[in-house]
VOGU-3710 file (C-alpha; in Angstrom, 3 decimals, decimal comma):
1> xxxxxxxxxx> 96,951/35,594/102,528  98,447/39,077/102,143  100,667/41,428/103,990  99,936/44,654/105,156  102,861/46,945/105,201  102,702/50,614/107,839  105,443/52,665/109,003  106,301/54,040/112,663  109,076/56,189/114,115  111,517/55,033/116,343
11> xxxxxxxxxx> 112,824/57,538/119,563  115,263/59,127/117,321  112,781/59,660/114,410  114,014/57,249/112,164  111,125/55,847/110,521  110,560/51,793/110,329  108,603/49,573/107,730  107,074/46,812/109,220  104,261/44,156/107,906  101,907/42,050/109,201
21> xxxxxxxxxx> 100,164/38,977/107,785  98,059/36,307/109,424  95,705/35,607/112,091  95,979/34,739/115,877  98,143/35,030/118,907  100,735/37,681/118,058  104,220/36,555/116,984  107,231/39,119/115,856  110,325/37,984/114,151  113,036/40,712/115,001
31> xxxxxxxxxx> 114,931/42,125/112,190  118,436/40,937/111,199  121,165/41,878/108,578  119,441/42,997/105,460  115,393/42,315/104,833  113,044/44,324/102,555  109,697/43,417/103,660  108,252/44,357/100,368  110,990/41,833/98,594  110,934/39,132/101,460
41> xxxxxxxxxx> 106,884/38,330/100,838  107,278/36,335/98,047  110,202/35,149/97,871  111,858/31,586/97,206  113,667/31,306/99,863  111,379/33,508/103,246  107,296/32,623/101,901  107,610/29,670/103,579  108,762/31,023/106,619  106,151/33,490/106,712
51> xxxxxxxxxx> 102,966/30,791/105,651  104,516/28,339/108,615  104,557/31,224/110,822  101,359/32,447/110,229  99,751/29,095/110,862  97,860/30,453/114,135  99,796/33,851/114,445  99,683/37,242/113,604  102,802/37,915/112,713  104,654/41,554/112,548
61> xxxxxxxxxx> 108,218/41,130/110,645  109,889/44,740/110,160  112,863/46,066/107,978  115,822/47,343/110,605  117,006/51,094/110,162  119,370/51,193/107,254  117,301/48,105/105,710  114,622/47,436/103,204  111,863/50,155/103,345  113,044/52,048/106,403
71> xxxxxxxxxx> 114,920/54,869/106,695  117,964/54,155/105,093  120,749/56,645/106,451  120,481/56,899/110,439  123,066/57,914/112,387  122,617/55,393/115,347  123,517/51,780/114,426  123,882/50,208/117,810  122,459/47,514/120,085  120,788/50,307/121,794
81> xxxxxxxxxx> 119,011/51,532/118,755  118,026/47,773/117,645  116,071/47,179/120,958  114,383/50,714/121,142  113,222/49,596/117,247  111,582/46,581/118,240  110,002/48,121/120,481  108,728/50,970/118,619  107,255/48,321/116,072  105,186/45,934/118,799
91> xxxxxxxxxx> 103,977/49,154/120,047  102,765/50,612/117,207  101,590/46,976/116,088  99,591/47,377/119,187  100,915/43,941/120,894  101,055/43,603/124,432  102,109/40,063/124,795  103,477/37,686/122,201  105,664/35,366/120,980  109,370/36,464/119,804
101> xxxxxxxxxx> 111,416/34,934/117,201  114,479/36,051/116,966  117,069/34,908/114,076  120,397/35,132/113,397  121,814/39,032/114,496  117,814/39,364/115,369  118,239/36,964/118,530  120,933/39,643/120,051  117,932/41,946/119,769  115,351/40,017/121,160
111> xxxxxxxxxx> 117,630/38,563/124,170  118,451/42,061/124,888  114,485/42,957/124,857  113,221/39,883/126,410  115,322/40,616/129,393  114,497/43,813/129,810  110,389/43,707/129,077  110,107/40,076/130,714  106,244/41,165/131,164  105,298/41,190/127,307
121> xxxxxxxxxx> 107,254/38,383/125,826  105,574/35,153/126,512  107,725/32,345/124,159  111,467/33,084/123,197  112,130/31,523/119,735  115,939/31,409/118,662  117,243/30,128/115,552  120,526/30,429/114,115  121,604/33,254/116,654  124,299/34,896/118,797
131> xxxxxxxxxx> 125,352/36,596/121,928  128,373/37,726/120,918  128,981/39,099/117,355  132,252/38,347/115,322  134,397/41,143/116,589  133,426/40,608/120,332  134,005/36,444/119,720  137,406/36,850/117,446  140,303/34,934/119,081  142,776/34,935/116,453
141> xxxxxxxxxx> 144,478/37,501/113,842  142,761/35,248/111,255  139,651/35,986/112,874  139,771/39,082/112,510  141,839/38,876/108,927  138,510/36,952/107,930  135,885/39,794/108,782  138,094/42,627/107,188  137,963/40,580/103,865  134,228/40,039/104,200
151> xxxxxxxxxx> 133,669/44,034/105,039  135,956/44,749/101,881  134,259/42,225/99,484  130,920/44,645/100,578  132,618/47,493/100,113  133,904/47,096/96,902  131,074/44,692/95,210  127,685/45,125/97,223  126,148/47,657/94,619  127,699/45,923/91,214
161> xxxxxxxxxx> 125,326/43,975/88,398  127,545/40,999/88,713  126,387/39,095/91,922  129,706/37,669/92,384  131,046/39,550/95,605  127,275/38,986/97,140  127,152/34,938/96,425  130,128/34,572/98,706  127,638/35,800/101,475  125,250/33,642/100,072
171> xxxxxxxxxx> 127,245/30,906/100,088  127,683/30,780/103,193  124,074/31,320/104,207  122,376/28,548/102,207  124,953/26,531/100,645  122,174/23,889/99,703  119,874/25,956/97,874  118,638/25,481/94,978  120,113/28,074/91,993  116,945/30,358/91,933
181> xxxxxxxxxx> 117,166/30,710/96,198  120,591/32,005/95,628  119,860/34,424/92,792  116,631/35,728/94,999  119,432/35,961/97,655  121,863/37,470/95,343  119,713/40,293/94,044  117,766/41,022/97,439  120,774/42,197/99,437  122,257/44,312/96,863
191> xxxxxxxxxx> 118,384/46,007/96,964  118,415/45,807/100,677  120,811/48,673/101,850  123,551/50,566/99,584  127,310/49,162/100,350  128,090/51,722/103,049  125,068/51,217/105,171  125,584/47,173/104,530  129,392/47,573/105,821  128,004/49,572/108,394
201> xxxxxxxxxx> 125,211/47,485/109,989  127,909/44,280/109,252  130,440/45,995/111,601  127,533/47,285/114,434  125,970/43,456/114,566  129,868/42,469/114,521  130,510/44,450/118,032  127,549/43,225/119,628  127,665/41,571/123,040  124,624/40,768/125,295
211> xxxxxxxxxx> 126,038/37,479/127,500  125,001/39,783/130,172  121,396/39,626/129,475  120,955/35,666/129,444  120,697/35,104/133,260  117,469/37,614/132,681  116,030/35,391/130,099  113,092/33,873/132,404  110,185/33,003/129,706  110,227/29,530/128,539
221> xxxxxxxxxx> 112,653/29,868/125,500  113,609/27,281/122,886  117,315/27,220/120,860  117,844/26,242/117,471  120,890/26,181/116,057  122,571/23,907/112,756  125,506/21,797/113,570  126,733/23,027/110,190  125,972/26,886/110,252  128,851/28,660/108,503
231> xxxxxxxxxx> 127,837/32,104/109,245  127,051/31,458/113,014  129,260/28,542/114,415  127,123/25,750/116,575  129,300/26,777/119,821  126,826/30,576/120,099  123,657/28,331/120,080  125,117/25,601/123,066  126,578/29,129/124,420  122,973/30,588/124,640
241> xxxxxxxxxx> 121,171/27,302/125,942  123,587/26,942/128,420  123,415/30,171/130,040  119,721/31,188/130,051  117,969/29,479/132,672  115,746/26,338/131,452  116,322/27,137/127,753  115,772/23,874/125,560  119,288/23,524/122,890  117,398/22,109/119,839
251> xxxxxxxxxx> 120,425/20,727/117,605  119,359/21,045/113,479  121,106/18,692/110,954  121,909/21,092/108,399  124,341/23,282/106,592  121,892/26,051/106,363  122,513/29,658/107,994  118,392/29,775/106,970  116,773/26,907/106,974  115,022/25,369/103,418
261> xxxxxxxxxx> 111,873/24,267/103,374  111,589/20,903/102,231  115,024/19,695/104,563  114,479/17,600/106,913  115,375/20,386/109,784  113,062/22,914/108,528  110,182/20,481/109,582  111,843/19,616/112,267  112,003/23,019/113,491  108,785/23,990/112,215
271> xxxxxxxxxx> 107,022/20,915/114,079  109,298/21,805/117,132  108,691/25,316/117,106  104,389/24,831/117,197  105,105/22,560/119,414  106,585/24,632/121,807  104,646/28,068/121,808  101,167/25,657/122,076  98,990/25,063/119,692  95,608/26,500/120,377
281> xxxxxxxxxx> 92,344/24,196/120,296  89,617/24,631/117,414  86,324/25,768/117,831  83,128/23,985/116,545  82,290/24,610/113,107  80,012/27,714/112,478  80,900/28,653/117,013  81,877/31,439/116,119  78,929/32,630/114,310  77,359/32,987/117,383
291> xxxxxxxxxx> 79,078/35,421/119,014  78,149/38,596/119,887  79,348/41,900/118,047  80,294/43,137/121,707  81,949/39,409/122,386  83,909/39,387/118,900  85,297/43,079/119,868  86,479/41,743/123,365  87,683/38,654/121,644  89,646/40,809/118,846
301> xxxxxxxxxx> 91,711/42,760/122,162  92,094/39,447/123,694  94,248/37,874/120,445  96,175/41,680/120,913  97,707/40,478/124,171  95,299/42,911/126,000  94,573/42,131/129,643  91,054/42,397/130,975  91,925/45,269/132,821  93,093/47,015/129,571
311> xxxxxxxxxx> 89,865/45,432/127,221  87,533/47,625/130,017  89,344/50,767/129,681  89,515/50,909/125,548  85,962/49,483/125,535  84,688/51,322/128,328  83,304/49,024/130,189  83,561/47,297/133,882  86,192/44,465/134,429  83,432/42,369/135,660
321> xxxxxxxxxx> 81,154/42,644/132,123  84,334/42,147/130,461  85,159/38,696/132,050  80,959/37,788/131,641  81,538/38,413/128,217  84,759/36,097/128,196  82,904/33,749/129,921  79,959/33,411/127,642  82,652/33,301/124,494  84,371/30,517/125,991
331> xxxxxxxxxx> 81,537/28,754/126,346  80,381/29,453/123,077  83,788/27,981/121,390  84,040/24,966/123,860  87,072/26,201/124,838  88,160/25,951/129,198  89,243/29,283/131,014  93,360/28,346/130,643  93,238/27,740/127,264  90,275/30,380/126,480
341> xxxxxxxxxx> 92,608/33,226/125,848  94,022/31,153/122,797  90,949/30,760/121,597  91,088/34,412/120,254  93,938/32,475/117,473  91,575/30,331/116,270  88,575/32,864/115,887  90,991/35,502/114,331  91,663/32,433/111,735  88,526/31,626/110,778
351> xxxxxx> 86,786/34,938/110,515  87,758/38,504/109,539  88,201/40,392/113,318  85,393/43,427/113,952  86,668/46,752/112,901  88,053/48,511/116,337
//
């Protein structure tokens, strides 16, 4: 499995990395603090991630502004400018409806999203994340004390050879890694964005509050949290169950900010997680040699979130051949009409899709 990295613009210009790896129903992880999608595809501590992931999704993961391969200096770091970047990315990704994952300061983003573009966002995946960043949940002055020593230890040590000032961070994160997770760790966020952007986005994320988007929230959405995350506390995950409506809290035993693969709460997750968004049926071996150049093209829109409606126009064709079509691919895969549209997953996984 590789990764294919492109770039888009966002509404300001700023231009975004994003990759994509995998085949089947579209999924998107939004970005959080500090990713390098170039970086993040092999490493120790995200590959696994991105192979469970995959495992009947296309998934798009992109770097945020300031981050990774995208533009590094913008002038906008703001919740505003976070949302209008996801959506820049599933648009040029050519998504209509998927799944979203969002972890960490990446959940503020998709809550914020999901509420507003309830029409394209068919699962809501949170791990690890947040309605209200630091600054807008301080109570105390040691609160705050806290986050102007953290902003500090960035400023002064982020772009240094000794990885001292960034293992505090990491620390934090995955306190129960293993020694080469936390050197991967180390290095990537000193490669990730310069100190000033790093304090920067640290401060934005820190100001963030969307509790006023979770009574939009209506798409099935599951909550994961740690009981022992030390960068987000427990109390943001109940927080977030318990004020979007029907959200499921899924507790995680674990010390982990990111969860390891190979601890018992990454499975659990992981199993959870499948479990959740559906897992699509299999075709027959060799079904899907029987389909159709025209039927594999419809199929190939279908597994883009495209609606019938929107297959006929790019295809030029009547709604009514389109759904024949359907019809006769269904068939073809053994699959029924609810669970057809999935179908498109498991086709995308077993064969390379036509070219469009």
């Amino acid at each position: 499995m590789e990764q294919q990295i492109r770039f888009c613009e966002a509404v300001d210009g700023v231009r975004l990395a994003y990759a994509t790896h995998g085949r089947g129903t579209p999924l998107v992880k939004a970005a959080n603090w500090l990713t390098h999608v170039e970086h993040d595809w092999n490493s120790p501590l995200w590959r696994p991630w991105w192979d469970e992931l995959a495992r009947g999704h296309r998934v798009v993961r992109y770097d945020s502004r300031g981050c990774g391969l995208s533009d590094r200096e913008p002038e906008r770091l703001d919740i505003e400018a976070f949302v209008e970047d996801l959506a820049a990315v599933v648009d040029a990704a050519g998504l209509e409806r998927f799944v979203l994952v969002g972890m960490s300061q990446g959940g503020a983003t998709a809550l914020a999203y999901a509420s507003r573009h309830p029409e394209r966002v068919t699962h809501l995946v949170l791990c690890g994340a947040y309605a209200q960043g630091r600054s807008a949940r301080a109570v105390s002055a040691d609160d705050h004390a806290e986050a102007a020593l953290l902003d500090d230890l960035v400023r002064v040590g982020w772009g240094k050879p000794d990885p001292a000032f960034r293992r505090v961070f990491t620390m934090r994160m995955i306190p129960d890694a293993s020694p080469a997770q936390m050197r991967w760790l180390d290095d990537v966020m000193g490669a990730s964005a310069s100190p000033e952007m790093a304090v920067r986005l640290r401060r934005a994320w820190a100001q963030v509050d969307v509790r006023a988007t979770l009574s939009r929230i209506s798409m099935p959405t599951l909550v994961a949290h740690a009981h022992g995350d030390r960068t987000i506390p427990f109390e943001q995950g109940r927080l977030l169950a318990t004020a979007i409506p029907g959200a499921r809290l899924l507790p995680l035993d674990s010390h982990n900010h990111i969860l390891l693969a190979g601890e018992p709460a990454w499975q659990h997750f992981a199993d959870e997680l499948h479990r959740f968004v559906g897992r699509p049926q299999v075709a027959p071996p060799h079904a899907v040699d029987t389909l159709s150049a025209r039927e594999r093209q419809v199929l190939a829109l279908v597994a883009k979130g495209r609606t019938n409606d929107q297959i006929a126009s790019e295809l030029v064709l009547s709604v009514r051949t389109v759904e024949r079509h359907l019809t006769n691919t269904y068939a073809k895969l053994r699959v029924t009409g609810k669970a057809g549209r999935a179908a498109a997953a498991v086709y995308l996984s077993s064969v390379d899709p036509p070219a469009e």
